[in-house]
N, C-alpha and C positions, 0 to 999 in steps of 0.2 A: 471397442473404440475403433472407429472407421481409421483406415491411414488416408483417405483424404486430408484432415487435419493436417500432416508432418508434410503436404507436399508444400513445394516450394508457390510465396505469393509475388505477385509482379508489387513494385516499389510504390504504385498509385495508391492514395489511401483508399481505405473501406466505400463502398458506395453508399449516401444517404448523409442524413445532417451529422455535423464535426460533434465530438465529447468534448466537454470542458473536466479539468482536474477535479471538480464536484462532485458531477454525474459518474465516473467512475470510483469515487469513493462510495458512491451511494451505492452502487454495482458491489464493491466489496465489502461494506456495511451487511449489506442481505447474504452473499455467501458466508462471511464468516458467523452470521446469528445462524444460519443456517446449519452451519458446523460446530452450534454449541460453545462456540467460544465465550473466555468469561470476562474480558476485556478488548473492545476495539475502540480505537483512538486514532481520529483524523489530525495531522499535524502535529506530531511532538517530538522533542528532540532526548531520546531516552538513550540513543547510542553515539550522541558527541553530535551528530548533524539531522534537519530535518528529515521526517521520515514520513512521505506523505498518509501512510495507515500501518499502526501496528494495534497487530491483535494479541491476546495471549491465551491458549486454549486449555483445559479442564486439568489437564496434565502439566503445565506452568511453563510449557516453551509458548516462547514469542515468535511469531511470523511477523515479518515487515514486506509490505507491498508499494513496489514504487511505481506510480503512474507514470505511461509514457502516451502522448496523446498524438505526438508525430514519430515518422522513424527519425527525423535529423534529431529531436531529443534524446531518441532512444541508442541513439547513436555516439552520443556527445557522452553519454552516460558513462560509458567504458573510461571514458578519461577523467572519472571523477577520480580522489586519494581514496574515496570510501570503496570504490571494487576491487583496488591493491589490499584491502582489511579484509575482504571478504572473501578472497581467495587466497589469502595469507594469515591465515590462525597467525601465525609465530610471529608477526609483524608485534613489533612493541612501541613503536610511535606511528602518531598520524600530524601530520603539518608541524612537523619538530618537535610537539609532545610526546608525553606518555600515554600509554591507552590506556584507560583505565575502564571504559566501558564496554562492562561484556558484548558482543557483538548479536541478532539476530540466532535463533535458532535453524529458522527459513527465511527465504530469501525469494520473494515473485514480482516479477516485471507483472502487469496491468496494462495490457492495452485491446485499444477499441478492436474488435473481432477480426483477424487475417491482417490488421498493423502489421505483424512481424512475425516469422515461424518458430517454431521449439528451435531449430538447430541454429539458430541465429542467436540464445541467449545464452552468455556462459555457463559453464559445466555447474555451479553449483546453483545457480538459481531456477526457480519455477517459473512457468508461463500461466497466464489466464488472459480469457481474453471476458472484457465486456461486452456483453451483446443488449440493444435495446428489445425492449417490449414496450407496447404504446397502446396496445387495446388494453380496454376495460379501464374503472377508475381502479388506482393505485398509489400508496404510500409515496411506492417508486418506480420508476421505469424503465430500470436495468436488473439484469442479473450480472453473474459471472461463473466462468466455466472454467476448471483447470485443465488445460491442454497437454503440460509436462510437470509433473508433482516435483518439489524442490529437497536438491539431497540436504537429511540434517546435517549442519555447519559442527554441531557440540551436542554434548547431554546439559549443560548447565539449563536451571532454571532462574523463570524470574526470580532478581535483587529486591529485595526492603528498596532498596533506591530508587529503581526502576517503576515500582508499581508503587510510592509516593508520586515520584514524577509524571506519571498516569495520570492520577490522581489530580493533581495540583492543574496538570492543562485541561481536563475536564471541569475543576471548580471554576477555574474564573473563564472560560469558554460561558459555563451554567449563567454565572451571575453578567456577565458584560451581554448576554442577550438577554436577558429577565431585569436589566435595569435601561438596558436600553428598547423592552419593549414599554417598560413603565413612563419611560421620556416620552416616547409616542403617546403614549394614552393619554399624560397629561397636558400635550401639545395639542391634540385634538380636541380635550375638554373645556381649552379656552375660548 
Protein backbone atom coordinates (compact mmCIF):
# COMPACT_ATOMS: atom_id res chain seq x y z
CA UNK A 1 0.00 0.00 0.00
CA UNK A 2 1.59 3.31 -1.19
CA UNK A 3 1.76 5.81 1.91
CA UNK A 4 0.75 8.38 -0.53
CA UNK A 5 -2.76 7.56 0.61
CA UNK A 6 -2.25 8.60 4.55
CA UNK A 7 -0.65 12.02 3.37
CA UNK A 8 -2.44 14.87 4.24
CA UNK A 9 -5.37 16.37 1.49
CA UNK A 10 -6.06 20.15 1.09
CA UNK A 11 -9.81 20.90 2.29
CA UNK A 12 -11.03 21.43 -1.69
CA UNK A 13 -13.27 18.60 -2.51
CA UNK A 14 -12.14 15.85 -5.16
CA UNK A 15 -11.68 17.09 -8.72
CA UNK A 16 -14.57 16.05 -11.33
CA UNK A 17 -18.52 15.67 -10.88
CA UNK A 18 -19.97 15.70 -7.03
CA UNK A 19 -21.43 12.02 -5.53
CA UNK A 20 -24.86 11.82 -4.52
CA UNK A 21 -25.64 9.47 -1.17
CA UNK A 22 -26.85 6.74 -4.19
CA UNK A 23 -23.85 6.61 -6.11
CA UNK A 24 -21.84 5.89 -3.16
CA UNK A 25 -24.02 3.33 -1.87
CA UNK A 26 -23.70 1.75 -5.23
CA UNK A 27 -19.76 1.97 -4.72
CA UNK A 28 -20.43 0.10 -1.46
CA UNK A 29 -23.08 -2.47 -2.91
CA UNK A 30 -20.00 -3.76 -5.28
CA UNK A 31 -17.26 -3.86 -2.50
CA UNK A 32 -19.19 -5.65 -0.25
CA UNK A 33 -20.81 -8.39 -2.98
CA UNK A 34 -17.21 -8.25 -3.72
CA UNK A 35 -16.35 -9.47 -0.26
CA UNK A 36 -18.93 -12.06 -0.29
CA UNK A 37 -21.15 -10.67 2.07
CA UNK A 38 -24.49 -12.34 2.83
CA UNK A 39 -26.57 -9.30 3.47
CA UNK A 40 -26.35 -5.57 2.25
CA UNK A 41 -29.00 -3.05 2.90
CA UNK A 42 -29.24 0.61 1.83
CA UNK A 43 -31.13 2.64 4.61
CA UNK A 44 -32.38 0.75 7.64
CA UNK A 45 -32.38 1.50 11.02
CA UNK A 46 -31.22 -1.92 12.73
CA UNK A 47 -29.19 -0.06 15.52
CA UNK A 48 -31.86 2.63 16.96
CA UNK A 49 -30.79 5.26 14.04
CA UNK A 50 -30.48 5.30 10.25
CA UNK A 51 -27.81 3.67 8.91
CA UNK A 52 -27.02 4.55 5.38
CA UNK A 53 -25.47 0.74 4.26
CA UNK A 54 -25.25 -2.13 6.45
CA UNK A 55 -23.75 -5.33 5.33
CA UNK A 56 -23.58 -8.58 7.21
CA UNK A 57 -20.61 -10.82 6.21
CA UNK A 58 -20.41 -14.92 5.86
CA UNK A 59 -19.21 -15.03 9.57
CA UNK A 60 -22.50 -12.82 11.01
CA UNK A 61 -20.68 -9.49 11.92
CA UNK A 62 -22.33 -6.56 10.59
CA UNK A 63 -20.33 -3.62 9.02
CA UNK A 64 -22.18 -0.22 8.73
CA UNK A 65 -21.00 2.31 6.29
CA UNK A 66 -21.93 5.91 6.70
CA UNK A 67 -21.65 8.16 3.72
CA UNK A 68 -20.05 11.42 3.93
CA UNK A 69 -20.38 13.32 0.47
CA UNK A 70 -18.95 16.78 1.93
CA UNK A 71 -16.20 17.33 4.64
CA UNK A 72 -18.84 19.91 6.56
CA UNK A 73 -21.11 16.52 6.78
CA UNK A 74 -18.32 14.72 7.73
CA UNK A 75 -17.50 16.91 10.15
CA UNK A 76 -20.99 17.52 11.76
CA UNK A 77 -20.80 13.79 12.04
CA UNK A 78 -18.58 13.71 15.41
CA UNK A 79 -21.44 15.51 17.07
CA UNK A 80 -23.92 13.07 16.36
CA UNK A 81 -25.13 10.85 20.28
CA UNK A 82 -24.43 7.77 17.80
CA UNK A 83 -20.33 8.25 17.85
CA UNK A 84 -20.61 8.72 21.93
CA UNK A 85 -22.14 4.66 21.40
CA UNK A 86 -19.58 3.97 19.25
CA UNK A 87 -16.69 4.71 21.16
CA UNK A 88 -18.39 3.86 24.34
CA UNK A 89 -19.37 0.04 24.53
CA UNK A 90 -20.32 0.63 28.37
CA UNK A 91 -22.64 3.55 27.31
CA UNK A 92 -26.13 2.15 28.42
CA UNK A 93 -28.55 4.97 27.08
CA UNK A 94 -28.78 6.88 23.98
CA UNK A 95 -31.07 10.23 23.98
CA UNK A 96 -32.33 9.28 27.67
CA UNK A 97 -33.18 5.65 26.76
CA UNK A 98 -31.87 2.36 27.05
CA UNK A 99 -29.71 0.74 24.55
CA UNK A 100 -30.92 -2.02 23.59
CA UNK A 101 -29.50 -2.44 20.20
CA UNK A 102 -26.49 -4.18 19.65
CA UNK A 103 -24.22 -1.69 18.11
CA UNK A 104 -22.25 -2.33 14.52
CA UNK A 105 -19.44 -4.78 14.50
CA UNK A 106 -17.36 -2.25 12.00
CA UNK A 107 -17.73 0.98 11.58
CA UNK A 108 -16.61 2.91 7.86
CA UNK A 109 -16.94 6.43 6.97
CA UNK A 110 -17.49 6.34 2.79
CA UNK A 111 -16.31 9.13 1.07
CA UNK A 112 -15.75 10.41 -2.48
CA UNK A 113 -11.86 9.60 -2.99
CA UNK A 114 -9.12 12.23 -0.90
CA UNK A 115 -12.74 13.83 0.83
CA UNK A 116 -11.00 13.12 3.90
CA UNK A 117 -7.54 11.20 5.20
CA UNK A 118 -7.26 7.95 7.58
CA UNK A 119 -6.03 10.15 10.37
CA UNK A 120 -8.95 12.47 10.36
CA UNK A 121 -11.43 9.58 11.11
CA UNK A 122 -11.77 8.37 14.71
CA UNK A 123 -9.82 5.61 16.21
CA UNK A 124 -12.26 3.02 15.88
CA UNK A 125 -13.84 3.53 12.51
CA UNK A 126 -12.53 2.48 8.73
CA UNK A 127 -12.00 4.65 5.75
CA UNK A 128 -12.91 3.87 1.98
CA UNK A 129 -13.12 6.05 -0.31
CA UNK A 130 -15.37 5.83 -3.63
CA UNK A 131 -13.75 6.31 -6.75
CA UNK A 132 -15.66 6.51 -10.16
CA UNK A 133 -15.10 4.52 -13.32
CA UNK A 134 -17.15 5.63 -16.26
CA UNK A 135 -15.70 3.72 -19.27
CA UNK A 136 -17.32 0.86 -20.67
CA UNK A 137 -21.12 -0.11 -20.21
CA UNK A 138 -21.68 -1.04 -16.56
CA UNK A 139 -24.36 -2.12 -13.86
CA UNK A 140 -22.37 0.58 -11.97
CA UNK A 141 -19.85 3.21 -12.00
CA UNK A 142 -18.24 3.21 -8.80
CA UNK A 143 -16.26 1.03 -6.89
CA UNK A 144 -14.71 1.40 -3.43
CA UNK A 145 -11.35 1.00 -1.92
CA UNK A 146 -10.45 0.53 1.87
CA UNK A 147 -7.87 3.00 2.84
CA UNK A 148 -7.85 2.14 6.77
CA UNK A 149 -9.48 -1.29 7.82
CA UNK A 150 -12.05 -0.59 10.89
CA UNK A 151 -11.02 -2.06 14.47
CA UNK A 152 -13.64 -4.80 15.53
CA UNK A 153 -16.01 -2.72 18.13
CA UNK A 154 -17.37 -6.72 19.64
CA UNK A 155 -17.39 -10.50 18.74
CA UNK A 156 -21.30 -10.42 18.89
CA UNK A 157 -23.27 -11.64 15.99
CA UNK A 158 -26.14 -10.87 14.13
CA UNK A 159 -29.76 -10.87 16.46
CA UNK A 160 -32.99 -12.88 15.04
CA UNK A 161 -33.97 -9.07 15.46
CA UNK A 162 -31.64 -7.46 13.44
CA UNK A 163 -31.66 -9.66 10.43
CA UNK A 164 -35.82 -9.77 10.47
CA UNK A 165 -35.40 -5.99 10.36
CA UNK A 166 -33.05 -6.58 7.35
CA UNK A 167 -35.47 -8.30 6.03
CA UNK A 168 -38.70 -6.37 6.61
CA UNK A 169 -36.83 -3.01 4.80
CA UNK A 170 -35.88 -4.99 1.86
CA UNK A 171 -39.56 -6.52 1.65
CA UNK A 172 -41.47 -3.46 1.30
CA UNK A 173 -38.39 -1.44 -0.56
CA UNK A 174 -39.17 -4.93 -3.09
CA UNK A 175 -42.89 -4.55 -3.36
CA UNK A 176 -43.29 -0.22 -3.19
CA UNK A 177 -41.09 -0.47 -6.47
CA UNK A 178 -42.69 -3.61 -8.18
CA UNK A 179 -46.21 -1.91 -7.39
CA UNK A 180 -45.05 1.16 -8.30
CA UNK A 181 -43.59 0.00 -11.53
CA UNK A 182 -47.04 -1.79 -12.05
CA UNK A 183 -48.70 1.94 -11.60
CA UNK A 184 -46.47 3.11 -14.42
CA UNK A 185 -47.32 0.41 -16.82
CA UNK A 186 -50.76 0.62 -16.29
CA UNK A 187 -50.74 4.57 -16.60
CA UNK A 188 -49.05 4.20 -19.87
CA UNK A 189 -51.54 1.57 -21.07
CA UNK A 190 -54.22 3.93 -21.01
Amino acid sequence: MSSSLFQTVSAAPPVGPRWCERQVQEAVYVYCAIKNHEIIVPNSCVFGWESDVVSVNKTGFIAEFEIKVTRADFKADAKKERASLLVNPAQKTWFGKDVTHPRPNYFFYVVPSGLITAEEVPEYAGLIYAERHVEGHRLYYGTAREIKPAARMHRDKITDWQRKQLARALTGRYWRQRLGALAANNEASE
